[in-house]
PyMOL Python script that loads the backbone (N, CA, C, O; Angstrom):
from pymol import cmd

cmd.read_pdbstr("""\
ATOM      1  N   UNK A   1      70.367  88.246  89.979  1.00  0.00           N
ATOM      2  CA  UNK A   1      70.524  89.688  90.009  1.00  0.00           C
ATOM      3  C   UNK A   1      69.258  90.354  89.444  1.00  0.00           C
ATOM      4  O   UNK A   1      68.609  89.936  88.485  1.00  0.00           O
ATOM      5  N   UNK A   2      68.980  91.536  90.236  1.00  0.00           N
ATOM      6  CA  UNK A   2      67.879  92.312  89.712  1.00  0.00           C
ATOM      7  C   UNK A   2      67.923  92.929  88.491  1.00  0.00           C
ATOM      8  O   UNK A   2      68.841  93.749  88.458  1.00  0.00           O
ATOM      9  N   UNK A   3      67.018  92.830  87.025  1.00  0.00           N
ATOM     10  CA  UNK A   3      66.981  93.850  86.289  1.00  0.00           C
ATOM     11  C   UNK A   3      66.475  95.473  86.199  1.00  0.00           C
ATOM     12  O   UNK A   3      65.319  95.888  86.123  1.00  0.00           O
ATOM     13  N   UNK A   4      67.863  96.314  86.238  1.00  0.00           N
ATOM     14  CA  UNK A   4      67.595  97.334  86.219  1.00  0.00           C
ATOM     15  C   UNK A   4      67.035  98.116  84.883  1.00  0.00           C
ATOM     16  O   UNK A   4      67.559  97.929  83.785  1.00  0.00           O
ATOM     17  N   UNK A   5      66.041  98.913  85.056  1.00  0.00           N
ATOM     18  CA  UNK A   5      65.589  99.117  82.769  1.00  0.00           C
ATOM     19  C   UNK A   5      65.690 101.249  83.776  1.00  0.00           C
ATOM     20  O   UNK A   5      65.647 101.740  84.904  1.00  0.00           O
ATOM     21  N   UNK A   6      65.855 101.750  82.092  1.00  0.00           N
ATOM     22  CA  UNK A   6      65.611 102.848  82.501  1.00  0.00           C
ATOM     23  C   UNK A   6      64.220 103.720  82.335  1.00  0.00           C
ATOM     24  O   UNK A   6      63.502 103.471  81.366  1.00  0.00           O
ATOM     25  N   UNK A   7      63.825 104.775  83.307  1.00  0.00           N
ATOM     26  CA  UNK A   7      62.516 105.306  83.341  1.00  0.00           C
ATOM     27  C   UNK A   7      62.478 105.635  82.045  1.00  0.00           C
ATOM     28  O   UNK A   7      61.617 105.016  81.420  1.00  0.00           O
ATOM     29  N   UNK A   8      63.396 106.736  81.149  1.00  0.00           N
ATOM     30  CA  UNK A   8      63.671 107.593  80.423  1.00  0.00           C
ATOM     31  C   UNK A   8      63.188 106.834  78.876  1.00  0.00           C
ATOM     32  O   UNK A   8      62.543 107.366  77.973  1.00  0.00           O
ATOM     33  N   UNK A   9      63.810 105.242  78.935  1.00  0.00           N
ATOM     34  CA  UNK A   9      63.505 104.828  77.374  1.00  0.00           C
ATOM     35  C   UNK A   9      63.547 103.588  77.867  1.00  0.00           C
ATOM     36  O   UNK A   9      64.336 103.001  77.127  1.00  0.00           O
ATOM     37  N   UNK A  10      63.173 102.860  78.659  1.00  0.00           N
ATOM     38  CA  UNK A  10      62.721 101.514  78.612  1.00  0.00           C
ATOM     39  C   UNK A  10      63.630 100.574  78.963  1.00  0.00           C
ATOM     40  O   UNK A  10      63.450  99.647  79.753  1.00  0.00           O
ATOM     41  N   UNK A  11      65.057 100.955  78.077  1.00  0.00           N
ATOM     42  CA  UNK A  11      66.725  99.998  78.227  1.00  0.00           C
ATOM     43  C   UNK A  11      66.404  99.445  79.685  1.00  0.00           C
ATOM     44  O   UNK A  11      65.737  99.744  80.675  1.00  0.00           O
ATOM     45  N   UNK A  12      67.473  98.235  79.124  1.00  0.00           N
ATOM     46  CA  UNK A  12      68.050  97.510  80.336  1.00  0.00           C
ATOM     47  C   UNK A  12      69.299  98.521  80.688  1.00  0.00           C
ATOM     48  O   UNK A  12      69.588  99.352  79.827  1.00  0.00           O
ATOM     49  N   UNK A  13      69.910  98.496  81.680  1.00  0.00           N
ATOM     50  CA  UNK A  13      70.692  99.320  82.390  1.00  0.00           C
ATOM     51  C   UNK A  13      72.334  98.026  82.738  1.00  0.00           C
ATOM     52  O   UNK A  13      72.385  97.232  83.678  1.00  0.00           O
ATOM     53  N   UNK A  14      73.263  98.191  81.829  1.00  0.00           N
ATOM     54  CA  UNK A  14      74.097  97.434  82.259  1.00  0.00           C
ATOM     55  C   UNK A  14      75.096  98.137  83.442  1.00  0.00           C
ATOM     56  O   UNK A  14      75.765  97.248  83.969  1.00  0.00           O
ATOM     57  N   UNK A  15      75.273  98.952  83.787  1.00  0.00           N
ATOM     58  CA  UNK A  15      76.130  99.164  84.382  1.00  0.00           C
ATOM     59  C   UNK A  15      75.533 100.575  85.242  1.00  0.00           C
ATOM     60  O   UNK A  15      75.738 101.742  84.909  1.00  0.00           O
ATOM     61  N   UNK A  16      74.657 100.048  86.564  1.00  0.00           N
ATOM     62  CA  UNK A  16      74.290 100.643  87.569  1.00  0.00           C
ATOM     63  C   UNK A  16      74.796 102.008  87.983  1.00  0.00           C
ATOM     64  O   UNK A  16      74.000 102.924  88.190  1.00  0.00           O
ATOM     65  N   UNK A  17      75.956 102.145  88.095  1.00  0.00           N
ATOM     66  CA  UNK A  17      77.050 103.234  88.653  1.00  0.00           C
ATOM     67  C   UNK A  17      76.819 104.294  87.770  1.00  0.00           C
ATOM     68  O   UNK A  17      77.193 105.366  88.243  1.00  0.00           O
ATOM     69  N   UNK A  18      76.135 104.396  86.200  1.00  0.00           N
ATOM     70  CA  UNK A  18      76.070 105.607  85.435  1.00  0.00           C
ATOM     71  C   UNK A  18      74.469 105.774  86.134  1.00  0.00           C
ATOM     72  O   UNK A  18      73.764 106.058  85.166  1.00  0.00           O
ATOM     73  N   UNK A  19      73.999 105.747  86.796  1.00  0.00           N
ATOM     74  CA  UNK A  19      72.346 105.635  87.213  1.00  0.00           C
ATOM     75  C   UNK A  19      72.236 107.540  87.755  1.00  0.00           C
ATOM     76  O   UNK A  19      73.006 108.076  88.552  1.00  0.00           O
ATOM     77  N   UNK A  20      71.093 108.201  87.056  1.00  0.00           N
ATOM     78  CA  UNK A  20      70.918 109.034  88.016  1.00  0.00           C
ATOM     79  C   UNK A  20      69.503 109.240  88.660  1.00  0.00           C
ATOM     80  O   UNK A  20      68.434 109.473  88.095  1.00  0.00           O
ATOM     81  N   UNK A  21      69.732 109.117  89.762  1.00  0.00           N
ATOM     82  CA  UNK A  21      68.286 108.715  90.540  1.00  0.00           C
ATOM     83  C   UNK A  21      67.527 110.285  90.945  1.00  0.00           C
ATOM     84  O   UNK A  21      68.206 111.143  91.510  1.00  0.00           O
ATOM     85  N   UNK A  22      66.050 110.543  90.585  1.00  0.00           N
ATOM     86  CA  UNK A  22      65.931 111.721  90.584  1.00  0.00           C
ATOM     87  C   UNK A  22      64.280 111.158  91.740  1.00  0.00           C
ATOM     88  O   UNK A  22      63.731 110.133  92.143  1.00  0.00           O
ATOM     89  N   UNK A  23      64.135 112.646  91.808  1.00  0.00           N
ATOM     90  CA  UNK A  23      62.520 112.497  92.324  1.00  0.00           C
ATOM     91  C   UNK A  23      61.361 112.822  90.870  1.00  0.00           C
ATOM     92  O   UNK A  23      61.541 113.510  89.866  1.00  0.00           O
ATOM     93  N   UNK A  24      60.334 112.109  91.249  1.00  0.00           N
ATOM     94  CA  UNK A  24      59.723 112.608  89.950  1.00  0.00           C
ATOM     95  C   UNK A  24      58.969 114.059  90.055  1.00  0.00           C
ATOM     96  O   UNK A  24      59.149 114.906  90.930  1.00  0.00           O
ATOM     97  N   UNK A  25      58.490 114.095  89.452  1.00  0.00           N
ATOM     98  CA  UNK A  25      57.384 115.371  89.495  1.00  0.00           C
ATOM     99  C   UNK A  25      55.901 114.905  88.591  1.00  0.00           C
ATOM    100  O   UNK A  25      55.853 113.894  87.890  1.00  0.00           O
ATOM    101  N   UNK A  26      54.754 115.860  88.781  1.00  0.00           N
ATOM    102  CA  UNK A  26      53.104 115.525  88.028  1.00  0.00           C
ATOM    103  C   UNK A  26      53.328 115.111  86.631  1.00  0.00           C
ATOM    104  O   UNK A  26      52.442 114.411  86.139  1.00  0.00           O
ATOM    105  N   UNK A  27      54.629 115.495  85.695  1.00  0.00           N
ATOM    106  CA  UNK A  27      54.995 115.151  84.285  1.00  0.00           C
ATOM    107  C   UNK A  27      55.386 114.013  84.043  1.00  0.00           C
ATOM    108  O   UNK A  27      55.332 113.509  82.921  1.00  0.00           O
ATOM    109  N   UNK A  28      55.840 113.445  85.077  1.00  0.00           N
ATOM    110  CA  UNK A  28      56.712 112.110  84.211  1.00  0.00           C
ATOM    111  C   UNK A  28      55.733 111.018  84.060  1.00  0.00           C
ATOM    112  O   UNK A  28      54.676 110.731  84.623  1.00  0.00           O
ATOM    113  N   UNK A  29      56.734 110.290  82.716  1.00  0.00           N
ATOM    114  CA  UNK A  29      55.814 109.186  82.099  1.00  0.00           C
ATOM    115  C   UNK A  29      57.332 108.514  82.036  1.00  0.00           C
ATOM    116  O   UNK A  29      58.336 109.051  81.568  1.00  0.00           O
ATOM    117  N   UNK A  30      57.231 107.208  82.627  1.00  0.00           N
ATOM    118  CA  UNK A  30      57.947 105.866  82.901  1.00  0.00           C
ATOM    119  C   UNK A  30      57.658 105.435  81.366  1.00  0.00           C
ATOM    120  O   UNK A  30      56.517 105.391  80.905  1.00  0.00           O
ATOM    121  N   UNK A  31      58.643 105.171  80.744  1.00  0.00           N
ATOM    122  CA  UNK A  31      59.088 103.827  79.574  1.00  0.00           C
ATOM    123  C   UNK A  31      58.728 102.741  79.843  1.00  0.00           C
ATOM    124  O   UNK A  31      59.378 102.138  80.697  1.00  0.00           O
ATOM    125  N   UNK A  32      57.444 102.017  79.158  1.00  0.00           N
ATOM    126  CA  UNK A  32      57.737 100.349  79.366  1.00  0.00           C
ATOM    127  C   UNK A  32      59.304  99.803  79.184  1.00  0.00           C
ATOM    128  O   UNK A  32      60.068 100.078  78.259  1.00  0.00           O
ATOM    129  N   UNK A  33      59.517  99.086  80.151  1.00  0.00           N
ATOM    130  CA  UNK A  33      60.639  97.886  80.270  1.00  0.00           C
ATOM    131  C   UNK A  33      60.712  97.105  79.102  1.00  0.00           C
ATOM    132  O   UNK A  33      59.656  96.576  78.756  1.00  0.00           O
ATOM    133  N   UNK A  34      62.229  96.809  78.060  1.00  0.00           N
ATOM    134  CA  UNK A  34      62.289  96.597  77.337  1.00  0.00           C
ATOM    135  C   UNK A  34      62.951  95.386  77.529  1.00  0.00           C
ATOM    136  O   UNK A  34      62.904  94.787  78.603  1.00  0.00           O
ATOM    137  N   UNK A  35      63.790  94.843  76.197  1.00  0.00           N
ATOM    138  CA  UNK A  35      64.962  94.352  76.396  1.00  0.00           C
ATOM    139  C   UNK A  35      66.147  94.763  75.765  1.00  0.00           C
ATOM    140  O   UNK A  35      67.228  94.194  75.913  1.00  0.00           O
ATOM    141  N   UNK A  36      65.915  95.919  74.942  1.00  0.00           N
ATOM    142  CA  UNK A  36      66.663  96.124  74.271  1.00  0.00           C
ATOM    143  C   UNK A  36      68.012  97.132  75.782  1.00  0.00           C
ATOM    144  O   UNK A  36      67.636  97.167  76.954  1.00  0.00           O
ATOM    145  N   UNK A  37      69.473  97.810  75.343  1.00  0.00           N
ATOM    146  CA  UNK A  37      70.121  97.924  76.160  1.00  0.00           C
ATOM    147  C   UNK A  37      69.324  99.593  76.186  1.00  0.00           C
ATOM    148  O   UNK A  37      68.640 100.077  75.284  1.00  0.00           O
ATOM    149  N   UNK A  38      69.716 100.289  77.652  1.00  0.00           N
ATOM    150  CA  UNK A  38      69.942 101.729  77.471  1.00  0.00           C
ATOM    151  C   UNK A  38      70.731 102.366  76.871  1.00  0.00           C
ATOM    152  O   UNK A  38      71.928 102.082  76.819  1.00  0.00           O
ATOM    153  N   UNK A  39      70.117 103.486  76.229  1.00  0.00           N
ATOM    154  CA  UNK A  39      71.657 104.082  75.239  1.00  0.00           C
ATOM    155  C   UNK A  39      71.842 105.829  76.621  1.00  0.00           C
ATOM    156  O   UNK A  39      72.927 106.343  76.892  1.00  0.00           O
ATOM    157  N   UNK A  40      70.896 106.158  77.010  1.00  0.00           N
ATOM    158  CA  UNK A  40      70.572 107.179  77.273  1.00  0.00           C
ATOM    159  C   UNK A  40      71.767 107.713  78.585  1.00  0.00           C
ATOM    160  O   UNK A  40      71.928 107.047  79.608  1.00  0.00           O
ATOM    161  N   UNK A  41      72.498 108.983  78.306  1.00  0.00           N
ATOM    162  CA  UNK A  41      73.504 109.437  79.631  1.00  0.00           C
ATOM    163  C   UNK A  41      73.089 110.724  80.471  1.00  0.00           C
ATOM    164  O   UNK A  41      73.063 111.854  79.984  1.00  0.00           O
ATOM    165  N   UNK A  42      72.842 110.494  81.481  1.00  0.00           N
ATOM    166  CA  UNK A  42      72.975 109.132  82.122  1.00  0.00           C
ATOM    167  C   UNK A  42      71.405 108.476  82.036  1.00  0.00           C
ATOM    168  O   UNK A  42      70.442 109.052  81.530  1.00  0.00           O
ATOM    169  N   UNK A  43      71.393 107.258  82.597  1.00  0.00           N
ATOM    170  CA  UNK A  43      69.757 106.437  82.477  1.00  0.00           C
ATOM    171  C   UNK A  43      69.478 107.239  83.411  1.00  0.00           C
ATOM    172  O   UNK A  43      70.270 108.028  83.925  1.00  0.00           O
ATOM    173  N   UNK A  44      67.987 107.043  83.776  1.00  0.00           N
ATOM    174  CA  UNK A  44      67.432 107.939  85.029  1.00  0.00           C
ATOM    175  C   UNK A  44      66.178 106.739  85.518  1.00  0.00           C
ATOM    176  O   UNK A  44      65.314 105.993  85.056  1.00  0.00           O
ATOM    177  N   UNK A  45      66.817 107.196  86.804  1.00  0.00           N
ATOM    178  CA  UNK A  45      65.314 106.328  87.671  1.00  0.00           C
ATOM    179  C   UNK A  45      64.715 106.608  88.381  1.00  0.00           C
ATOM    180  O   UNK A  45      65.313 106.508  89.452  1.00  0.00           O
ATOM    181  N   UNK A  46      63.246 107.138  88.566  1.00  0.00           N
ATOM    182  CA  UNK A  46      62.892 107.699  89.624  1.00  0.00           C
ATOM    183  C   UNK A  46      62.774 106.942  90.732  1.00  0.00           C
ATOM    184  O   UNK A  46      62.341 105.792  90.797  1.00  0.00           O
ATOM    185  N   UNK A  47      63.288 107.819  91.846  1.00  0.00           N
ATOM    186  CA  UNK A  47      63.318 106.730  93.086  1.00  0.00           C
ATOM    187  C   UNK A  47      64.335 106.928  93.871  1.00  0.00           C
ATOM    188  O   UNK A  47      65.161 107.609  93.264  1.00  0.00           O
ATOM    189  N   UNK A  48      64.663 106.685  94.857  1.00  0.00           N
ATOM    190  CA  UNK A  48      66.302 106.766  96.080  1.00  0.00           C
ATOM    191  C   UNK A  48      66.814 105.283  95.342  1.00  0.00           C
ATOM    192  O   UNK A  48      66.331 104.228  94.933  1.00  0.00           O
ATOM    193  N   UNK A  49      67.943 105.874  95.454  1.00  0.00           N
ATOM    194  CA  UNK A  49      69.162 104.535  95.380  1.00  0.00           C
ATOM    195  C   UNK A  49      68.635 103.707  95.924  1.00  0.00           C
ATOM    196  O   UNK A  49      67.711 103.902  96.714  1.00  0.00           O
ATOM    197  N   UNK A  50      69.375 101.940  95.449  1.00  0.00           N
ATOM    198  CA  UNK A  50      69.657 101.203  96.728  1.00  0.00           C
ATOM    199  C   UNK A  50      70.047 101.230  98.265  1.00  0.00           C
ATOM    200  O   UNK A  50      71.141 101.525  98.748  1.00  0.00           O
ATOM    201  N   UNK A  51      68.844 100.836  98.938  1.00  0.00           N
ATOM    202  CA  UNK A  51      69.327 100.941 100.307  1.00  0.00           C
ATOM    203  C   UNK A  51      69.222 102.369 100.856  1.00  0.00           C
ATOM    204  O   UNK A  51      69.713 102.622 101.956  1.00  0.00           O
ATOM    205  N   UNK A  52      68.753 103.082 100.312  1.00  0.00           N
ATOM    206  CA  UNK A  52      68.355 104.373 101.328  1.00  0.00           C
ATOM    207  C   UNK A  52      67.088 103.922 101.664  1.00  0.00           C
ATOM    208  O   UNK A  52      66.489 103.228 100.843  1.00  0.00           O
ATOM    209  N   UNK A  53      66.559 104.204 102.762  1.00  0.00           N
ATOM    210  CA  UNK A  53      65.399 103.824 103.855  1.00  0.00           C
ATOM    211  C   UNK A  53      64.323 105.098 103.664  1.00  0.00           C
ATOM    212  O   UNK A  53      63.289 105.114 104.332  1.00  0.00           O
ATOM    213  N   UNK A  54      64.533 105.818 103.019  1.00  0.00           N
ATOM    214  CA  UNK A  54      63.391 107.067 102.794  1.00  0.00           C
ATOM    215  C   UNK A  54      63.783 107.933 101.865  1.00  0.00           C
ATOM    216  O   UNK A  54      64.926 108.013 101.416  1.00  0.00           O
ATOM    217  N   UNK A  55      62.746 108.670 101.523  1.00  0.00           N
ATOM    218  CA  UNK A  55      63.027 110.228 100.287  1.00  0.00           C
ATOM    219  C   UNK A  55      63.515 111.387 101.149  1.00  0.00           C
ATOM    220  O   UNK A  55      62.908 111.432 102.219  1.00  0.00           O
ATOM    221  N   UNK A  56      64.108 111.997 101.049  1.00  0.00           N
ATOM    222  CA  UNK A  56      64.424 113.475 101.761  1.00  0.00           C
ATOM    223  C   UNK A  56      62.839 114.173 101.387  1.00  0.00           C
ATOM    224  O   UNK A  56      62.188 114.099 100.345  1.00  0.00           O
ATOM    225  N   UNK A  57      62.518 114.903 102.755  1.00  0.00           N
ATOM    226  CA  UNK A  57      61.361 115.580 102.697  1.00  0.00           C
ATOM    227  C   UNK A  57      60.315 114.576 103.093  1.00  0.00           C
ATOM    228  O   UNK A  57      59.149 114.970 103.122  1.00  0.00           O
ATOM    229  N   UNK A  58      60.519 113.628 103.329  1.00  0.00           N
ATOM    230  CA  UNK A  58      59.436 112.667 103.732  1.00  0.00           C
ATOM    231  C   UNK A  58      59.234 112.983 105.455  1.00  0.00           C
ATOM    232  O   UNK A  58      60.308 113.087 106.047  1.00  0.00           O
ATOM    233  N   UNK A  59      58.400 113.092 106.027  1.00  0.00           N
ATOM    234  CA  UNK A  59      57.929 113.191 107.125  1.00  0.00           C
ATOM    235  C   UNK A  59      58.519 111.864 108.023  1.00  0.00           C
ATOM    236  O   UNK A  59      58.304 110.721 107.620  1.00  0.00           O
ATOM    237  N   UNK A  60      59.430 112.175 109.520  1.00  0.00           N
ATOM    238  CA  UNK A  60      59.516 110.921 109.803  1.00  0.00           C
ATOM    239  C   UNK A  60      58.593 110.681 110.226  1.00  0.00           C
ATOM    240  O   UNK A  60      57.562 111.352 110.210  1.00  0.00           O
ATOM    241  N   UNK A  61      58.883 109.154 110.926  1.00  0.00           N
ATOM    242  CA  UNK A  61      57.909 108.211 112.020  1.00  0.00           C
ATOM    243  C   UNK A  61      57.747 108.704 112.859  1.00  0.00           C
ATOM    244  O   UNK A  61      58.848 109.250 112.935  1.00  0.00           O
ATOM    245  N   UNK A  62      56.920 109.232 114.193  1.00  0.00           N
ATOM    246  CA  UNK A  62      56.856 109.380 115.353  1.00  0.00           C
ATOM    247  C   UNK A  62      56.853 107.821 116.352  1.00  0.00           C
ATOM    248  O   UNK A  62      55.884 107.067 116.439  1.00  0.00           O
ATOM    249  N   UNK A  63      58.118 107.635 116.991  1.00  0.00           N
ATOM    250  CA  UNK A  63      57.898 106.441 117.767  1.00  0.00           C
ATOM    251  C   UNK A  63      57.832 106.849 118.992  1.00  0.00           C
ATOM    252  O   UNK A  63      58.599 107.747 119.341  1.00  0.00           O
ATOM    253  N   UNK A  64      56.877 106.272 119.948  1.00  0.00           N
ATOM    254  CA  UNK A  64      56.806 107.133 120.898  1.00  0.00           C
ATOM    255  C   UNK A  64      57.799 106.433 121.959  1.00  0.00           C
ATOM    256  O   UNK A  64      57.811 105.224 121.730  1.00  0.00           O
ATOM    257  N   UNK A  65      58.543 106.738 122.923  1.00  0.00           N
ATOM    258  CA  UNK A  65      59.430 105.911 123.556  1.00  0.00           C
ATOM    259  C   UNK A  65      58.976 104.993 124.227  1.00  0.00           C
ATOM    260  O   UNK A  65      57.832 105.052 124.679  1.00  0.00           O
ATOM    261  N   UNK A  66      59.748 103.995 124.423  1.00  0.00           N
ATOM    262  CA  UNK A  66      59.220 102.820 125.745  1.00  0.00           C
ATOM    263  C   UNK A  66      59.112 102.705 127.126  1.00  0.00           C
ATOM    264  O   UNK A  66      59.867 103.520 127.657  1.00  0.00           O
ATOM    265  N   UNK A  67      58.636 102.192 127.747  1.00  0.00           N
ATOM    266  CA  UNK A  67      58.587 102.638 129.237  1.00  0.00           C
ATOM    267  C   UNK A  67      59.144 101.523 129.485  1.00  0.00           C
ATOM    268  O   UNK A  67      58.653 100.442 129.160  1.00  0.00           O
ATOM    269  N   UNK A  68      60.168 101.660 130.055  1.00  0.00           N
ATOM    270  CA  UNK A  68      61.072 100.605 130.883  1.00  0.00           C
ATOM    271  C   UNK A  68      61.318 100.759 132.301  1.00  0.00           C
ATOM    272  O   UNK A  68      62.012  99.937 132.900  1.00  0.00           O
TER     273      UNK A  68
END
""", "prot")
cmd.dss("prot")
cmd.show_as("cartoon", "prot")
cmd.util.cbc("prot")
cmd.orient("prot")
């Protein structure tokens, strides 16, 4: 299993589901990865959840169609 730590203070993150996933902005400063636990509510991570495929506001792909 992957270790999750939080941006906010470094913690390990036991229990994923309190996670709040934000976008960052020019201010933020990431916590070195610790080992100690997160205390922080909720942890915060910058970044999309698991398994989302892009950021909102991201420009899509242009694929151009196939010629069949």
């Amino acid at each position: 299993m992957t270790e999750i730590h939080c941006h906010t203070c470094g913690g390990f993150i036991t229990d994923p589901t309190t996670v709040s996933h934000r976008l960052p902005d020019g201010t933020v400063v990431v916590a070195a990865p610790h080992t100690g636990l997160c205390g922080c509510a909720p942890a915060i991570i910058y970044g999309p959840p698991a398994g989302h495929m892009s950021w909102p506001g991201l420009p899509r792909a242009i694929v151009p169609a196939s010629r069949t």
